[in-house]
C-alpha positions in Angstrom: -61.9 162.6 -14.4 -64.6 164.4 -14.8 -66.7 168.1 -15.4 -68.4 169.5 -12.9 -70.5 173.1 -14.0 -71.7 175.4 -11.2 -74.6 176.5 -12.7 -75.2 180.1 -11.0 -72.2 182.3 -12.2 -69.6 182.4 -10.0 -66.5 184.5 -9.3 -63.3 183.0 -9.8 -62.3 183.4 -6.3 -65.3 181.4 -5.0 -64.3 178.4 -7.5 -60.7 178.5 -6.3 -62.4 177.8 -2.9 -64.8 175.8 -4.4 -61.7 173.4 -5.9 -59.5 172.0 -3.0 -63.0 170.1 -2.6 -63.0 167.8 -5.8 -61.9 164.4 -6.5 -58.5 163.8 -7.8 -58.5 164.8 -11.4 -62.3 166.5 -11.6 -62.2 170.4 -13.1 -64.7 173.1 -11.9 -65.9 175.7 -14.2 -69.2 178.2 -14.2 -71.1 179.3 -16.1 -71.2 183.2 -17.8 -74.5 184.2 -17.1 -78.1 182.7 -16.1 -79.2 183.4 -19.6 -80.7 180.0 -21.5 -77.8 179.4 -24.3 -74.9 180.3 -21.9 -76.3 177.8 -19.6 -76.2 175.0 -22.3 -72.8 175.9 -23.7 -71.5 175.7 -19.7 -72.9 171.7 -19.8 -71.3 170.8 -23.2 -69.0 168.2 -22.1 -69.8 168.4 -18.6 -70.9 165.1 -16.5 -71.9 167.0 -13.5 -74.1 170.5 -12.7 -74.4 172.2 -9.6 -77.2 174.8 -9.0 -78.4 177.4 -6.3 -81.0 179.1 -7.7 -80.7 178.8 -11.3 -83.4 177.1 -12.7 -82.2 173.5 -14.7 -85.0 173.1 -17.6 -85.8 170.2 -19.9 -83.4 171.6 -22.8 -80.6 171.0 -20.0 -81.5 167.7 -18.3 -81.1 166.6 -22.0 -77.5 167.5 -22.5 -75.5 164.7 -23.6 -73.4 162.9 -21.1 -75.3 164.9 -18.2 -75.3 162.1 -15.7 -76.2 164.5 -12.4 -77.7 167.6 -11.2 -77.1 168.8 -7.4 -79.0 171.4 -5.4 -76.8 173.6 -2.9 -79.4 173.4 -0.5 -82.8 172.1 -0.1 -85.3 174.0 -2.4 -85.6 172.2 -5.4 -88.7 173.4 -7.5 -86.0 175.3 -9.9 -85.1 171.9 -11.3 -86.9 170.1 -13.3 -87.6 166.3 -11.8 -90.0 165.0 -14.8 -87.4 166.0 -17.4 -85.0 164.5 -15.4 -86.3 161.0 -15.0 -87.0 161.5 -18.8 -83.2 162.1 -19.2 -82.0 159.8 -16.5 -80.3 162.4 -14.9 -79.6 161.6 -11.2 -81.1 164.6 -8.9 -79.7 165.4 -5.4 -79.4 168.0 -2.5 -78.2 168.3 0.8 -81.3 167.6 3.0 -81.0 169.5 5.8 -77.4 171.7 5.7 -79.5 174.7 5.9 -81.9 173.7 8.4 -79.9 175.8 11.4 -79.4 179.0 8.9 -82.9 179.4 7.9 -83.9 179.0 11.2 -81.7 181.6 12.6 -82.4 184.3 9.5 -86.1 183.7 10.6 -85.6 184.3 14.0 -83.6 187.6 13.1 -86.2 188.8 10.5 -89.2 188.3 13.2 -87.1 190.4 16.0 -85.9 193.1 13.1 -89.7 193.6 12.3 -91.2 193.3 16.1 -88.2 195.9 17.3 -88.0 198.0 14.3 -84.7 197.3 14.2 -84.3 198.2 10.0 -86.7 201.0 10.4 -84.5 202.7 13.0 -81.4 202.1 11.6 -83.0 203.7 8.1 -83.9 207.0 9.8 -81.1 207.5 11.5 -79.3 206.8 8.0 -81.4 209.7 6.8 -80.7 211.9 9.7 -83.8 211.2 12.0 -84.5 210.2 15.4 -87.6 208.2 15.0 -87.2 206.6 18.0 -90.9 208.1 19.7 -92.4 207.3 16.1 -91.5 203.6 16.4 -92.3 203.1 20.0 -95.8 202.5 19.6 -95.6 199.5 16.9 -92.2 197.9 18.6 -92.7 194.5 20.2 -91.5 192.0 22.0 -91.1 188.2 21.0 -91.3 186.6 24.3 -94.6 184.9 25.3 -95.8 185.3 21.5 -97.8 183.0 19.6 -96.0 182.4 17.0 -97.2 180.5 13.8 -95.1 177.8 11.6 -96.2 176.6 8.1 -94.0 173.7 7.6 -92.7 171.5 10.1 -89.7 170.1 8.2 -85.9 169.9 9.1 -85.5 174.0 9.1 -89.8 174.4 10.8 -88.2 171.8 13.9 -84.9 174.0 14.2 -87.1 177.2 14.5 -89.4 175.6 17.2 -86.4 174.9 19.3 -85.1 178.0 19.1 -88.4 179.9 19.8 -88.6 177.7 23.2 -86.0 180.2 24.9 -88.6 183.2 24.2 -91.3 180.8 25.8 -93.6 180.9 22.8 -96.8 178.9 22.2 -95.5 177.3 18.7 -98.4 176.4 16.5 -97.6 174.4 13.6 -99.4 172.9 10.5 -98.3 170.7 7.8 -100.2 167.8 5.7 -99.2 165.6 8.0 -99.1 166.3 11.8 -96.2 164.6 13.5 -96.8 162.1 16.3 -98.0 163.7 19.4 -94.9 162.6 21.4 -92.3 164.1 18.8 -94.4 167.3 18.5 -94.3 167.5 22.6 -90.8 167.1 23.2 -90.8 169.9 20.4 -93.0 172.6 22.2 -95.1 172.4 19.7 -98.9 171.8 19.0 -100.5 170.7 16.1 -103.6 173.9 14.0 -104.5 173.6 10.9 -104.1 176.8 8.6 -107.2 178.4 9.2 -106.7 177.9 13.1 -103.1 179.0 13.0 -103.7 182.2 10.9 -106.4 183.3 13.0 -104.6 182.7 16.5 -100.7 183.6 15.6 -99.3 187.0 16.3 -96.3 185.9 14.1 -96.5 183.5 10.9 -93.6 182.0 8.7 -93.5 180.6 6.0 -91.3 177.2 6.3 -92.9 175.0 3.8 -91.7 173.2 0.4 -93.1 175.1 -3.0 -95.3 172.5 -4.7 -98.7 171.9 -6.0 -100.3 172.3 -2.6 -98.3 175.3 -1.6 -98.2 177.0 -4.6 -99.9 180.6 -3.8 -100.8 179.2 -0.4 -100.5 182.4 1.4 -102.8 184.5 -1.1 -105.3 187.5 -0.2 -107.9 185.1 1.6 -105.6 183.7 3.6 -103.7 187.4 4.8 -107.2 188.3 5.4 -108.2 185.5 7.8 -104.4 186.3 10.0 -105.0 188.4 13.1 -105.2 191.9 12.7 -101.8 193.8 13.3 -99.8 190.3 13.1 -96.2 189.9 11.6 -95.4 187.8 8.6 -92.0 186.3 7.2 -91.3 184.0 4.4 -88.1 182.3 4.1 -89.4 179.3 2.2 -90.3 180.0 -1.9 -91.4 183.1 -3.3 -94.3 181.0 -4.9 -95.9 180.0 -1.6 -96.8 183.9 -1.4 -99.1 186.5 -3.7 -96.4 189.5 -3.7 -99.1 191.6 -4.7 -101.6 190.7 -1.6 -99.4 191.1 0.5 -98.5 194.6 -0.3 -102.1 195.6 -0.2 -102.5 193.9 3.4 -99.4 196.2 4.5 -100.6 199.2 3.2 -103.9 198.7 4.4 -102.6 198.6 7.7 -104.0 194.9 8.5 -100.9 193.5 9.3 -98.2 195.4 10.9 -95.1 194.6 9.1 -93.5 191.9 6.7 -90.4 190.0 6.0 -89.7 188.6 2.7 -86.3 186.6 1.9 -87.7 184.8 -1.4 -89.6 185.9 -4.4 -91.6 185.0 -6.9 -88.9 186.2 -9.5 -85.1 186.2 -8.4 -83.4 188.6 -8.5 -86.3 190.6 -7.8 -87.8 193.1 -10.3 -87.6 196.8 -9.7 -91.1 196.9 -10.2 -92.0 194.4 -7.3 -95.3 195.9 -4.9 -92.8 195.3 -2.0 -90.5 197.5 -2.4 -90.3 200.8 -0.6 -93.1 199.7 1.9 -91.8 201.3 5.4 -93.0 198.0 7.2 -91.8 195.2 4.8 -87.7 193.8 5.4 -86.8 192.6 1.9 -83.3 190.2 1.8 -81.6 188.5 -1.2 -82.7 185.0 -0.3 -79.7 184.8 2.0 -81.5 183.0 4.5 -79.6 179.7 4.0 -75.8 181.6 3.4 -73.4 180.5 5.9 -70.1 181.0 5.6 -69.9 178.2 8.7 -71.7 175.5 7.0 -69.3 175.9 3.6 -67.6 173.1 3.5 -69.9 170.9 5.0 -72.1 171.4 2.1 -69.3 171.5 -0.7 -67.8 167.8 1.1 -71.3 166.3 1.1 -72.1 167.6 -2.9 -69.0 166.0 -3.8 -69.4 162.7 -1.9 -72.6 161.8 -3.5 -71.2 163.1 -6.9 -68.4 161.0 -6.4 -70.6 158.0 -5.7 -72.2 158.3 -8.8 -69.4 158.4 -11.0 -68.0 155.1 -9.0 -71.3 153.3 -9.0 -71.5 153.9 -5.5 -74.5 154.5 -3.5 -74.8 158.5 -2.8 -76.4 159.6 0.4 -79.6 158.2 0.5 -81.7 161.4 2.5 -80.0 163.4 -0.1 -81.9 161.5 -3.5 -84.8 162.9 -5.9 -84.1 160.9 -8.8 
C-alpha cells in the first residue's frame, strides 16, 4: 500500500479519474493549494508525489518517507534535482507523451497568428468586421522558413508535421543531429544567429536550463527578421517577457504566441497582455485529453517499479 499526492490541486472528479489507475491498495489525494505549507502537509505520510507545474523545493524533497517525485510531462526545471539526490528521492517523467501535443498546439498558434485567426474572432466578438483591417498582415504558412530552437522529441514531431506545408525547417540545438537523421527529417542544421536572421517563423522548443535560460532576450528579438512570427511553447524562462513586448509594440515583429511564462499562472501585470498581436494560452500546449491514460499508466508503472524494487522505465529517469 502506499500514498501517492498530486501535487497541483486537483478537483475531485479528476482524482476519481485519476484512481481506476493505481495499484491494488495505493490511495490518491491532492493537495489544497500551491501555497508552501499546504504543500508539505499534502506529503506527510505520503511515499509518492506527482507534479505538473507545481514547483517541488528542497523543504519537500526532504519529507520523510518521500521515496519519488514524478513529472506529468517533460519540463522538469520546477523540481528540484540537487535536493533530490541530497534526499535520495527518485525523479521521473514521461519522456516524450507530449511530444505529438506540443507539436500540434505549435502548429495551431503559428496558423492563429499568420491568419489572424484570434484577432478576427475578437472583433467580431466586439461587433466589428475587421476583415479589410487584417488582410494586409494575414499569411500563409506554406513555403515558409520556419525556425526551430530545439530539436528534441516534441522539435522532430513539429518538423514532420511542417513537411506537408513544404517548409524549409531550420533547426539548432547544442548538438546537431547526424546529417542522415536530420535529412530524412527535412531539416537542416543553423546556428542561432543564422536561424534568427533567416526564419520568417521561430519557436521556441528547447529544455529551460543554464544555457537557455533568457535565451530569447532583446539582442536576440532584435537580430530575427523584421515582421517575423514568434511562439514559445517550451519554458517561460527561455524568454525576456518584457523584450518581447517592446519588439511587438515597436512593430519589429509582427505578432507573438506565448503558451508559458516566466510566472504561472500569469500575473495581471504581465507586458503581454492586451497587445493586439500577441496569442497568450495557459500552458495547455501539452493537454490532451487523448493521451490521458497513456500518461497516468506509464506514471504508475515506474512508481510501481519503485516500490517493488523493480527497474522503472529507463528514458523516463532523472535521479
Amino acid at each position: 500500500m502506499a500514498r501517492i499526492v498530486l501535487l497541483d490541486p486537483a478537483a475531485p472528479e479528476r482524482l476519481d479519474r485519476i484512481r481506476p489507475y493505481l495499484p491494488d491498495g495505493w490511495t490518491l489525494h491532492t493537495a489544497t493549494s500551491r501555497a508552501s505549507e499546504d504543500q508539505l502537509e499534502a506529503l506527510s505520510e505520503a511515499e509518492f508525489a506527482i507534479t505538473g507545474d507545481a514547483p517541488v523545493d528542497a523543504r519537500m524533497m526532504a519529507v520523510p518517507g518521500l521515496r519519488a517525485v514524478h513529472k506529468w510531462g517533460v519540463g522538469y526545471d520546477n523540481i528540484d534535482i540537487d535536493a533530490a539526490r541530497a534526499s535520495g528521492v527518485r525523479v521521473l517523467r514521461t519522456t516524450g507523451s507530449n511530444a505529438v501535443a506540443v507539436a500540434e498546439t505549435t502548429l495551431g498558434l503559428i496558423l492563429a497568428l499568420g491568419r489572424n485567426l484570434v484577432r478576427g474572432h475578437a472583433g467580431i466578438a466586439a461587433g466589428a468586421w475587421a476583415k479589410g483591417e487584417l488582410a494586409p498582415s494575414s499569411m500563409t504558412l506554406s513555403g515558409r522558413t520556419v525556425g526551430i530552437v530545439g530539436l528534441g522529441y516534441i522539435g522532430a514531431a513539429l518538423a514532420r508535421l511542417l513537411v506537408g506545408f513544404g517548409c524549409d525547417v531550420l533547426y539548432t540545438k547544442r548538438t546537431p543531429i547526424p546529417e542522415a537523421e536530420a535529412a530524412a527529417l527535412g531539416v537542416r542544421y543553423a546556428p542561432l544567429d543564422v536561424l534568427l536572421s533567416e526564419a520568417d517563423v521561430v519557436t521556441l522548443n528547447c529544455e529551460l536550463n543554464d544555457s537557455t535560460r533568457n535565451l530569447i532576450d532583446r539582442a536576440a528579438l532584435d537580430a530575427m527578421k523584421p515582421g517575423a512570427l514568434l511562439v514559445n511553447v517550451a519554458r517561460g524562462g527561455v524568454l525576456v517577457e518584457a523584450d518581447l513586448a517592446e519588439a511587438i509594440r515597436s512593430g519589429h515583429l509582427a505578432g507573438a504566441a506565448i503558451d508559458v511564462f516566466a510566472e504561472e499562472p500569469i500575473r495581471p501585470d504581465n507586458p503581454l497582455i492586451g497587445l493586439d498581436r500577441v496569442i497568450l494560452t495557459p500552458h495547455i500546449g501539452a493537454v490532451s485529453a487523448t493521451s490521458f491514460s497513456t500518461s497516468i499508466t506509464r506514471i504508475m508503472r515506474n512508481l510501481n517499479a519503485i516500490a517493488t524494487g523493480t527497474p522503472p522505465q529507463e528514458i523516463d529517469v532523472l535521479v
